[in-house]
N, C-alpha and C positions, 0 to 999 in steps of 0.2 A: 504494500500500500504506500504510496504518496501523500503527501500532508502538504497543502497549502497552505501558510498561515500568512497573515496579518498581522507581523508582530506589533505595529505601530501604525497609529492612523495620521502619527506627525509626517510631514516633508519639508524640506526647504526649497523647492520644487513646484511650479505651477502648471504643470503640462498642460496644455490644450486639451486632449486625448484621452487623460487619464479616466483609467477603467473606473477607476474610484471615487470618481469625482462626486459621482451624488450622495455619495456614503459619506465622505470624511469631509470635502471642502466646500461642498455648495451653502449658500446663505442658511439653508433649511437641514442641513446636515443631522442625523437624530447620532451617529454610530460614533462619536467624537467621545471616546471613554477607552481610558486606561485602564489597565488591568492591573492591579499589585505584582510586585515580584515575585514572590508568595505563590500568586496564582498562575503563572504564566511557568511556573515548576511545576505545581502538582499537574499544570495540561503536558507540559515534555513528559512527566512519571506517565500519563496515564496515554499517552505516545507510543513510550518503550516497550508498556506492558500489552499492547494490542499487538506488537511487533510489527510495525509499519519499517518499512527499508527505508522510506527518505523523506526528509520535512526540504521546504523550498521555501526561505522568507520572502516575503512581499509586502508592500506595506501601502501605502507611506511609504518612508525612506528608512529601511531595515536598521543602515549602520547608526540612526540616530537614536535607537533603543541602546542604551545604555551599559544595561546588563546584556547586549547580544552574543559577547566574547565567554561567557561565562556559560549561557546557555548554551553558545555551538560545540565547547569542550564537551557539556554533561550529555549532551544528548548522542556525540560522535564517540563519547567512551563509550559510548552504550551500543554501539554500532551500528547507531542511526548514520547514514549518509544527508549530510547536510548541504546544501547550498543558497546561494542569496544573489535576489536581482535587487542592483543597485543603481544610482544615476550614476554614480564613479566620483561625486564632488567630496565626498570623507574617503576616500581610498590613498591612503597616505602611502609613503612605505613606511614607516612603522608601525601602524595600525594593520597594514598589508600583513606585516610578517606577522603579528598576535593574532591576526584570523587564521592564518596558516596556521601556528602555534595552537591552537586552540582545535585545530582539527578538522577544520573548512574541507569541504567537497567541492567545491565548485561556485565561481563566478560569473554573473551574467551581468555587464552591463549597457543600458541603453545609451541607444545613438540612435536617434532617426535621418541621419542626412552625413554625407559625406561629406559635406563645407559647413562651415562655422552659420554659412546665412539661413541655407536649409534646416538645417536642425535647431537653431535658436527659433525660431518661426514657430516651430512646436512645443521646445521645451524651454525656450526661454534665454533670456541673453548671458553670454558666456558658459553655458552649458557644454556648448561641443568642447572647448577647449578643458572643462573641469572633469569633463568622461575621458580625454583625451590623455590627462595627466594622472588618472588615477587609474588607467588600463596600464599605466609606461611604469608606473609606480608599483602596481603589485606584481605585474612580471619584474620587475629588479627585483623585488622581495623574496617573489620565486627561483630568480636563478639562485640568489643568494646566498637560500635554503637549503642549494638543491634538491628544491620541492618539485611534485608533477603535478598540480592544483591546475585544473584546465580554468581557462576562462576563454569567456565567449560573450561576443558583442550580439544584444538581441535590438534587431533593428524591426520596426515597425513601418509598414509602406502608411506611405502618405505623399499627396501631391508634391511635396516641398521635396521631398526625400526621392520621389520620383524622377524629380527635374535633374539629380546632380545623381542617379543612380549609378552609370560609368567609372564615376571613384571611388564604390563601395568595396570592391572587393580589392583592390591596390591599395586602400586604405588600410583592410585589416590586415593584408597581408605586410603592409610597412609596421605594424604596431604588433605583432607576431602573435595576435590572438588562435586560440586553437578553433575555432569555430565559430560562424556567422550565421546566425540562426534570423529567421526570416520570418513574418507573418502580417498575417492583416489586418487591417484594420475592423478593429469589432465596432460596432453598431450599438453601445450602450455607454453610460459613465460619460464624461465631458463629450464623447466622438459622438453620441446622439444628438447633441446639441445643434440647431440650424445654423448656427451662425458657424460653428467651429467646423460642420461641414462641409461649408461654401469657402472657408478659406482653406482647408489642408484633405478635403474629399477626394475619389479619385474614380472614374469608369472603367467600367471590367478590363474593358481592350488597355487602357493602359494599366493594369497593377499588372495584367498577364503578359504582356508584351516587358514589364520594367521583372519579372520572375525569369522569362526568357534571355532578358540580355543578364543578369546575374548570372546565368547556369554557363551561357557561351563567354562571358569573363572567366570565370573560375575552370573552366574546361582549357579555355584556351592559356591560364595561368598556371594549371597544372596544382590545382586546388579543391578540384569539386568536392574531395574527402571532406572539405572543411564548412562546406556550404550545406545548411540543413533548411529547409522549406517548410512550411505551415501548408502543405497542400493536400490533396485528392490522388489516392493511386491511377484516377486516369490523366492527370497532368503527368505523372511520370510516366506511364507510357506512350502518351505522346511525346517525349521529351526523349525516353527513348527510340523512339522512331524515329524522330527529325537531326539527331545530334548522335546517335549511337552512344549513348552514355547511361549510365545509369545514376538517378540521385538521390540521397536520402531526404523522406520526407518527413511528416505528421509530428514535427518538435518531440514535446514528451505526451505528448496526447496519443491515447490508441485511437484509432480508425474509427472505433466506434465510442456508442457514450458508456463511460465507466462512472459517473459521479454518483458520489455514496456507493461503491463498492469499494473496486482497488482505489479510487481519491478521494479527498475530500476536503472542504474549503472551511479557514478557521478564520473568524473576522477578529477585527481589532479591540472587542468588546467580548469577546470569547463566544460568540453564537457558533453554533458549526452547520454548514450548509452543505448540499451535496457535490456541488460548483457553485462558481463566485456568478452566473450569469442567473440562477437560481434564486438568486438573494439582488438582485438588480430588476431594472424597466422588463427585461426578456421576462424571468419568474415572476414578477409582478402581472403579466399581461395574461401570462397561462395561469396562476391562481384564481384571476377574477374569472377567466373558465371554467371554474373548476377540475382543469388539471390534476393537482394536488394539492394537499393541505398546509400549508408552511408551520411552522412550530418553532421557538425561541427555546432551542438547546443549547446546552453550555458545558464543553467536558472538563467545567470546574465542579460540575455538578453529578455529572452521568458519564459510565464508561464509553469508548467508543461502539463496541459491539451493540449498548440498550441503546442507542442513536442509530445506530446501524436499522434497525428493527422499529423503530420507532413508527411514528402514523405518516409524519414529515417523511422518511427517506424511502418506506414502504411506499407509500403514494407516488412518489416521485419514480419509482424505480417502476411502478406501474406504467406511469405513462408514457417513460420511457420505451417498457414493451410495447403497449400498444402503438409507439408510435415507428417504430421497427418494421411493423407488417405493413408490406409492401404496398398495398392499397391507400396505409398513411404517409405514404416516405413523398419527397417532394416529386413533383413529376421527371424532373433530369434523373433519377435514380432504375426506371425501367428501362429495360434493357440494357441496364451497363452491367458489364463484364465484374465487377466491384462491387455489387449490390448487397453480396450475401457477406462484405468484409467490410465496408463501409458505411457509415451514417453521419449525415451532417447534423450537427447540434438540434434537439429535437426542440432545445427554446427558442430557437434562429431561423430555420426554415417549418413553413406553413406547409399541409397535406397538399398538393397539389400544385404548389411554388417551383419556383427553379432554384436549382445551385449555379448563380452567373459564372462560378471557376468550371464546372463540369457545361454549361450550357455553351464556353466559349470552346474548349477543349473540344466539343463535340463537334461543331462547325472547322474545327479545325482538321479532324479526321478525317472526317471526308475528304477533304482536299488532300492529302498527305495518304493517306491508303491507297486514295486513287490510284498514284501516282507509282507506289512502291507494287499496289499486286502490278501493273504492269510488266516489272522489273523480274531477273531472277537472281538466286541468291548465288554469292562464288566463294566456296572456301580457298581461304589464302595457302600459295604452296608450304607455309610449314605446318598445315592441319592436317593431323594423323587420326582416321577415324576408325571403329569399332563398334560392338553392337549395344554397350550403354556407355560409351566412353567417346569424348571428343579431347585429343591431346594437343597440347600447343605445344611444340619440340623447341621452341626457340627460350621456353622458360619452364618448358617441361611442366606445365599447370597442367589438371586434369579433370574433365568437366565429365561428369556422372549424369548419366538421363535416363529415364525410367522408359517402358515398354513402348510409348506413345511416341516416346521422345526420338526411338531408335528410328520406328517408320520416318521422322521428320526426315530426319539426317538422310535415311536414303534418297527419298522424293528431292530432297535438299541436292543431294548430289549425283541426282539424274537433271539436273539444269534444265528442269522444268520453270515454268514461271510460277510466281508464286499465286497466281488467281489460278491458275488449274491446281495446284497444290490443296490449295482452299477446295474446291469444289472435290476433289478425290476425301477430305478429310469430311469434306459437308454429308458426302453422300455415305460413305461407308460406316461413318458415327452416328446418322441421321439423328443431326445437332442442327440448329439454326445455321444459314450461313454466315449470319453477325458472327454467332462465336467461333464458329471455324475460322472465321475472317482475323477475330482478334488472338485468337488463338497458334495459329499460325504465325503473323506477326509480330506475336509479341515471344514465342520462340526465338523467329529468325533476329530480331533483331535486338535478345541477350546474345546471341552470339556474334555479333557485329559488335556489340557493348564490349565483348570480352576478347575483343579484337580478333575474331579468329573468321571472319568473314567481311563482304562487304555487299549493296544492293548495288546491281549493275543493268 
């Protein structure tokens, strides 16, 4: 299990954006309550003893919790995996090294924009340069230590951040973060707000067009390893079709929804939700449905397991099923190849709605399938093949495939094209030809990923 918490509902910080905005800083704010030290121990005790693998601070502004260095030791002796998304403006180096000291897992900090203009636009002036000096700082800290404490720049799309996306990935790669974690802008917290939307908002075609030119920077930097996406298993294979690459997506989120199972959301007031968008405008809009029932719990009060069970996470976990069956899921979700592994957030999209990331993806396939069944596929001369085995002799790697996999490879290397490919797999599995279609190429083109072929 994952633990999101809220250690702090302080910031010194006024993001635009911020998810939290109607919680902690809006004029009418109710969740602006501290918790005693006292209490924010027995919630880590009562953390430990559910055996959750990892707590992820979030706040507010995490490092300005006071006692945060004391809490990250108690809970990381305990083998909790700890980490914290910060803005980077307290990340000293020596504050650096007592997180490390202390037993830190891992760093996340914000940067929405590759120049000082784009990013101050959303997070305020002098920001880029205070996340700038407090990324430079806790890597000195790190090497110092010779510690392996990854950190990672969590960038948020936004128009501003859009306009300068080009020196996203040369940026991290000058500031030697291990990772560049990517996502979108959610639709709740200050980013609901009209006015905040017209100034840093953004249309489908360009967040997915500014996803694309990220993947071909990093591909062509020879970084993709380090590029992680906020996306939909069909952006990635179309991304492997179009680039021959393969990339990692969905941050720390599964595909589908887990809240109040494997995660769960702990505010700054100790209420515990099942996610943070649960306890926002989105949960607010499905309670007055009667969705589910919401309830002010608090695991200063109740173990995690009687919240687990509770009416609150019972209901919610309800509607989450029902809204699973495929009759409920948004309309982009039929017919995709991903359907049975994927769900978009079931507060966010409506029965019947699109997913604009999966609705542009889709338009984009067809042009691009088109194009490739045309094509046939050609193993490169150092491809050695066999009846579940495809070997790359020039590094000796060795690619194992199962019985289906075996007929590919030969259809594959009788240089057949691959829309007759598709139709011999359509007919003799009597499967749709979508899925023979996607199925086929999304084969042929992990092995173009893994350089052992190419469409010609």
């Amino acid at each position: 299990m994952i633990i999101f918490w809220d250690i702090t509902h302080a910031c010194n910080f006024r993001c635009k954006h911020c998810y939290n905005h109607s919680l902690y800083f809006s004029t009418d704010a109710l969740r602006r309550v501290s918790l005693a030290e006292q209490e924010v121990f027995a919630i880590a005790e009562n953390i430990i003893r559910s055996r959750a693998q990892r707590v992820h601070f979030l706040g507010g502004e995490p490092l300005l919790y006071k006692p945060l260095l004391k809490l990250v030791r108690y809970l990381s002796n305990e083998g909790v995996v700890v980490s914290v998304n910060t803005n980077g403006s307290l990340l000293t180096p020596e504050y650096s090294k007592q997180l490390i000291g202390a037993g830190i897992g891992g760093i996340t900090v914000s940067l929405d924009g590759a120049t000082p203009e784009s990013n101050d636009l959303v997070r305020g002036m002098g920001a880029f340069w205070q996340a700038i000096s407090g990324i430079e700082a806790f890597i000195a800290a790190r090497n110092s230590l010779s510690a392996a404490v990854p950190i990672a720049i969590g960038f948020t799309l936004t128009r501003p951040g859009i306009e300068t996306i080009d020196g996203l990935v040369p940026l991290a790669i000058s500031l030697g973060v291990d990772q560049l974690n990517v996502q979108y802008l959610s639709d709740f917290g200050g980013a609901g707000q009209a006015e905040v939307k017209r100034l840093i908002g953004y249309t489908t075609d360009e967040a997915m067009h500014a996803l694309e030119s990220l993947v071909d920077q990093a591909r062509n930097l020879g970084v993709l390893d380090k590029l992680i996406l906020d996306t939909r298993p069909l952006f990635s294979y179309y991304i492997k079709l179009k680039y021959g690459v393969i990339i990692t997506n969905d941050l720390q989120a599964p595909p589908v929804c887990e809240g109040g199972v494997s995660q769960i959301n702990i505010r700054a007031d100790g209420t515990v939700h099942p996610c943070s968008p649960a306890d926002d405008l989105w949960g607010g809009s499905a309670i007055s449905r009667g969705a589910f029932t919401k309830q002010g719990l608090r695991l200063t009060e109740k173990q995690i397991h009687e919240i687990q069970s509770s009416e609150y996470f019972t209901s919610f976990r309800a509607f989450v099923e029902q809204r699973e069956q495929l009759q409920s899921r948004p309309s982009t979700c039929k017919g995709c190849p991903y359907k049975d592994n994927c769900m978009p957030c079931p507060l966010d999209i409506k029965p019947g709605e699109e997913v604009e990331e999966c609705r542009w993806v889709k338009e984009q396939l067809f042009i691009i399938e088109s194009k490739i069944l045309k094509k046939k596929f050609t193993f490169n001369k150092y491809t050695l093949l066999s009846n579940d085995q495809v070997v790359d002799t020039r590094s000796h790697a060795e690619y194992s495939v199962n019985e289906t996999g075996s007929e590919l490879l030969v259809l594959l290397e009788r240089g057949l094209r691959l829309r007759d490919i598709v139709n011999i797999v359509h007919e003799k599995y009597a499967i749709p030809f979508s899925q023979a279609k996607h199925d086929v190429l999304d084969f042929a083109s992990g092995l173009v990923a893994s350089g052992l072929g190419s469409f010609n």
